[in-house]
C-alpha positions as CSV (number, residue, x, y, z in Angstrom):
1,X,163.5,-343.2,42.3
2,X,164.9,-339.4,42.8
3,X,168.6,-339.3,43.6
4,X,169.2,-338.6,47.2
5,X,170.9,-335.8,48.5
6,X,174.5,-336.4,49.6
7,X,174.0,-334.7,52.8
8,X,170.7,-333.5,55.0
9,X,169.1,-330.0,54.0
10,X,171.0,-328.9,56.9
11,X,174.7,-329.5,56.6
12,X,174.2,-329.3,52.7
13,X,173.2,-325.2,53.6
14,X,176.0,-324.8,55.7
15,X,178.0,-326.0,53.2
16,X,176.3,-323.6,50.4
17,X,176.6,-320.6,52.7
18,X,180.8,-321.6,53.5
19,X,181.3,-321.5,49.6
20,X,179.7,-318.1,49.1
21,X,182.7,-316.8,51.2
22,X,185.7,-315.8,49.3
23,X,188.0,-317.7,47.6
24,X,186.5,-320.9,49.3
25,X,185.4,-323.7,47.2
26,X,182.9,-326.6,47.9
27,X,185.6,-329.2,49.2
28,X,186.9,-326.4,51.6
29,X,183.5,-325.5,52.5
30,X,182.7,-328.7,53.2
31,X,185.6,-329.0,55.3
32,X,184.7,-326.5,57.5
33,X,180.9,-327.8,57.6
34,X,182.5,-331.2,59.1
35,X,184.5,-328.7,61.4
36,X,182.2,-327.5,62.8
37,X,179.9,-330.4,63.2
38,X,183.1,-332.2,64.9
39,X,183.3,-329.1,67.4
40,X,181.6,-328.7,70.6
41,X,178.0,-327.0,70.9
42,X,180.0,-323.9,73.2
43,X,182.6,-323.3,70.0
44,X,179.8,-323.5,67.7
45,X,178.2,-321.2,69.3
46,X,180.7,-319.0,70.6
47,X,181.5,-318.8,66.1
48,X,178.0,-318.0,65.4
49,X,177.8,-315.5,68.1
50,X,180.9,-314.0,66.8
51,X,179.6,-313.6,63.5
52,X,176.2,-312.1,65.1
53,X,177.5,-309.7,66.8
54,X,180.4,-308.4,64.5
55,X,177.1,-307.7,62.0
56,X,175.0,-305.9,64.8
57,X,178.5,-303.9,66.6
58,X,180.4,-303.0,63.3
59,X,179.9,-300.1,61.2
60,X,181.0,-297.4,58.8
61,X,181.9,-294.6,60.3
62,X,180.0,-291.3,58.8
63,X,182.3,-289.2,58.8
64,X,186.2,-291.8,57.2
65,X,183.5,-294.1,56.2
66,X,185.7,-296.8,58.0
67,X,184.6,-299.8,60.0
68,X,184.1,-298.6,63.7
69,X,181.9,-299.8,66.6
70,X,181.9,-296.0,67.6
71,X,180.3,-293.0,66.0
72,X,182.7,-291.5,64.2
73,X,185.5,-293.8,64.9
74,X,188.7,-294.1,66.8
75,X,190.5,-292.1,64.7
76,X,188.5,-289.5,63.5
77,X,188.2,-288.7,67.1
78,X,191.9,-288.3,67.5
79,X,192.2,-284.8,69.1
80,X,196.1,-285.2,68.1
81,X,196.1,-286.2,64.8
82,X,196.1,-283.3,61.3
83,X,192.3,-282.9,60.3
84,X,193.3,-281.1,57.4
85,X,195.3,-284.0,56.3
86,X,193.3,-286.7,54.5
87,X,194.1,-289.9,53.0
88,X,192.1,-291.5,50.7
89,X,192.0,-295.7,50.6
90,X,189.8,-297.7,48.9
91,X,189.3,-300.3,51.5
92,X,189.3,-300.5,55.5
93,X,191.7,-303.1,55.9
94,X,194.2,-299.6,54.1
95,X,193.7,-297.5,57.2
96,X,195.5,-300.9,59.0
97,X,198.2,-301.6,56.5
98,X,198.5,-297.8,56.6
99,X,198.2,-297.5,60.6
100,X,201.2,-300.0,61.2
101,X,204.0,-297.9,59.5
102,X,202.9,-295.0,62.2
103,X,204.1,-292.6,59.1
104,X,200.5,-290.9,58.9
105,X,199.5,-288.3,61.7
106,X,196.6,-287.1,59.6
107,X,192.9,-288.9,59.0
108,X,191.4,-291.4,56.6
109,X,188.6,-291.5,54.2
110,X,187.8,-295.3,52.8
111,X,185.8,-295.0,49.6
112,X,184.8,-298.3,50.1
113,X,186.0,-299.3,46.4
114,X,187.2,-298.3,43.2
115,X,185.8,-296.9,40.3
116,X,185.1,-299.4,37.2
117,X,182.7,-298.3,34.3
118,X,182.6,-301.4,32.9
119,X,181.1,-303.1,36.4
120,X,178.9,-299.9,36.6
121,X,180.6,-298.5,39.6
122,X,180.7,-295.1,39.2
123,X,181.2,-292.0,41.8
124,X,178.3,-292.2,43.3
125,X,178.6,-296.2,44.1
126,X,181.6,-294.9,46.4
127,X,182.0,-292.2,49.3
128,X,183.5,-290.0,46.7
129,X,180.9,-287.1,47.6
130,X,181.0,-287.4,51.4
131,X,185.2,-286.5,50.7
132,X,184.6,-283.7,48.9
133,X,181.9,-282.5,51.7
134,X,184.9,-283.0,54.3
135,X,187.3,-281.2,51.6
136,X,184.8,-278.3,50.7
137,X,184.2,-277.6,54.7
138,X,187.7,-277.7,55.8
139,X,188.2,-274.6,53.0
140,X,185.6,-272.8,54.4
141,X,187.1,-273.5,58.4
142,X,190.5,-272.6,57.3
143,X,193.1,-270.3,55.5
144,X,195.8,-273.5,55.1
145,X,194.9,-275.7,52.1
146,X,194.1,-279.0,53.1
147,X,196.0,-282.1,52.1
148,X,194.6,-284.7,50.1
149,X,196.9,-287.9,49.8
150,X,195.4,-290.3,47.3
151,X,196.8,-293.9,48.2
152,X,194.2,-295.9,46.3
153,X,196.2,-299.3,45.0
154,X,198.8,-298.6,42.2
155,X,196.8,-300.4,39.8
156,X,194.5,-299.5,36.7
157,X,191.5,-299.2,38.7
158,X,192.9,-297.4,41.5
159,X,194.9,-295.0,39.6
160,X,191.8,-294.0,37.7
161,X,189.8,-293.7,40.8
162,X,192.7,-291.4,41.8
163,X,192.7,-288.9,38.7
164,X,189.2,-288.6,38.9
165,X,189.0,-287.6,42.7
166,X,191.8,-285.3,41.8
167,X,189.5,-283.5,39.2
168,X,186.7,-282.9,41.5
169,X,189.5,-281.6,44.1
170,X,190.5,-279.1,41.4
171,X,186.7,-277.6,40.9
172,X,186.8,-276.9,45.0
173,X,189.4,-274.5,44.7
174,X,193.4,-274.5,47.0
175,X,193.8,-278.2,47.9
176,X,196.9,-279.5,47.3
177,X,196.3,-282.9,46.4
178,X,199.3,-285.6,46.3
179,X,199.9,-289.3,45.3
180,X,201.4,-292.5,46.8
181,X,205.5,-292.2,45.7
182,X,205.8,-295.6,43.7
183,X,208.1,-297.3,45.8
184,X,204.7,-299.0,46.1
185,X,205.2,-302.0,43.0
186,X,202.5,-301.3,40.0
187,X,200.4,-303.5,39.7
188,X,200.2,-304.8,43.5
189,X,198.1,-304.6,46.4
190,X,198.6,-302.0,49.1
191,X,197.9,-304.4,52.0
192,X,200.7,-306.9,50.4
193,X,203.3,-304.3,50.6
194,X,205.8,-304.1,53.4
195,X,206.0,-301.5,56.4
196,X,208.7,-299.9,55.0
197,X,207.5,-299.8,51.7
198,X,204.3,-297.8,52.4
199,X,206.4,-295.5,54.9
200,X,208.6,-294.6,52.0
201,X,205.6,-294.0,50.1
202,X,203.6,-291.7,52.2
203,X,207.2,-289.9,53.1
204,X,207.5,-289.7,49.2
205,X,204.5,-289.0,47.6
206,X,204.3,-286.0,45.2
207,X,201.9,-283.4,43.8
208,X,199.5,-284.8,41.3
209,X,199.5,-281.7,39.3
């Protein structure tokens, strides 16, 4: 006779769609499959309806690119904050490790990644182009350069992805483009690194050139 299955069709796809998440294996995906199954039908629901609507509500903004339930977001919006002031994250969960210093009166733009070759991610693959539309459009609004703070992560990847924005800046013409100071450790993760740290940096950063 066939072997059975260990669960019914199911709980067993609950507990394949739990491990697809993240750094969750199958015992902690079954976990939560039993956790929920032990909750009451109003929490299940309330979780799936949290995930339903978080997929239907949340966006990318078009013009920061960051997640917003508004067109353009919160902050883009932000009649008091420096337009002509950009800087450049990989990730939205930057603009939040970045928002809680308060040491940033300027905008965002998330590229929604890092460059790698080797995983075929190349310019294109990230919101590289819609930043140097913003960048190209502030010089023709203004006479004052723009800023262009690159604090992609002080790693390999990000570092790259930083020389290479800089080098389509540099085609557009006056922007002065600067880096994260490295009071930031090499090697880490921005969103790991303390308030005070990523103050520091943004106070510090420097000229690429």
């Amino acid at each position: 006779m066939p072997d059975r299955p260990a669960y019914t069709q199911s709980v067993d796809q609950l507990i394949e769609q739990f491990a697809t998440l993240p750094g969750i294996g199958r015992r902690t995906a079954e976990r939560l499959t039993f956790h929920v199954l032990k909750s009451s039908n109003e929490d299940a629901l309330r979780l799936a309806h949290a995930i339903q609507h978080v997929k239907q509500s949340v966006r990318n903004c078009s013009v920061c690119f960051n997640l917003t339930e508004a067109d353009p977001c919160e902050i883009c919006r932000d009649s008091r904050r420096d337009p002509r002031r950009i800087l450049v994250v990989e990730q939205p969960k930057d603009v939040i490790t970045f928002q809680q210093t308060r040491a940033h009166d300027g905008v965002y733009h998330v590229l929604l990644g890092h460059l790698s070759p080797l995983d075929g991610v190349g310019p294109s693959d990230l919101t590289i182009p819609g930043l140097i539309d913003r960048v190209r459009k502030l010089l023709e609004d203004g006479d004052t350069p723009p800023e262009v703070i690159l604090g992609t992560n002080p790693n390999m990847e990000g570092d790259g992805t930083a020389m290479a924005i800089a080098a389509e800046l540099d085609k557009l013409g006056p922007v002065n483009v600067t880096r994260l100071a490295r009071g930031v450790p090499t090697g880490s993760q921005l969103e790991y690194a303390s308030k005070s740290v990523i103050s520091d940096a943004i106070h510090g950063r420097q000229s690429i050139k």
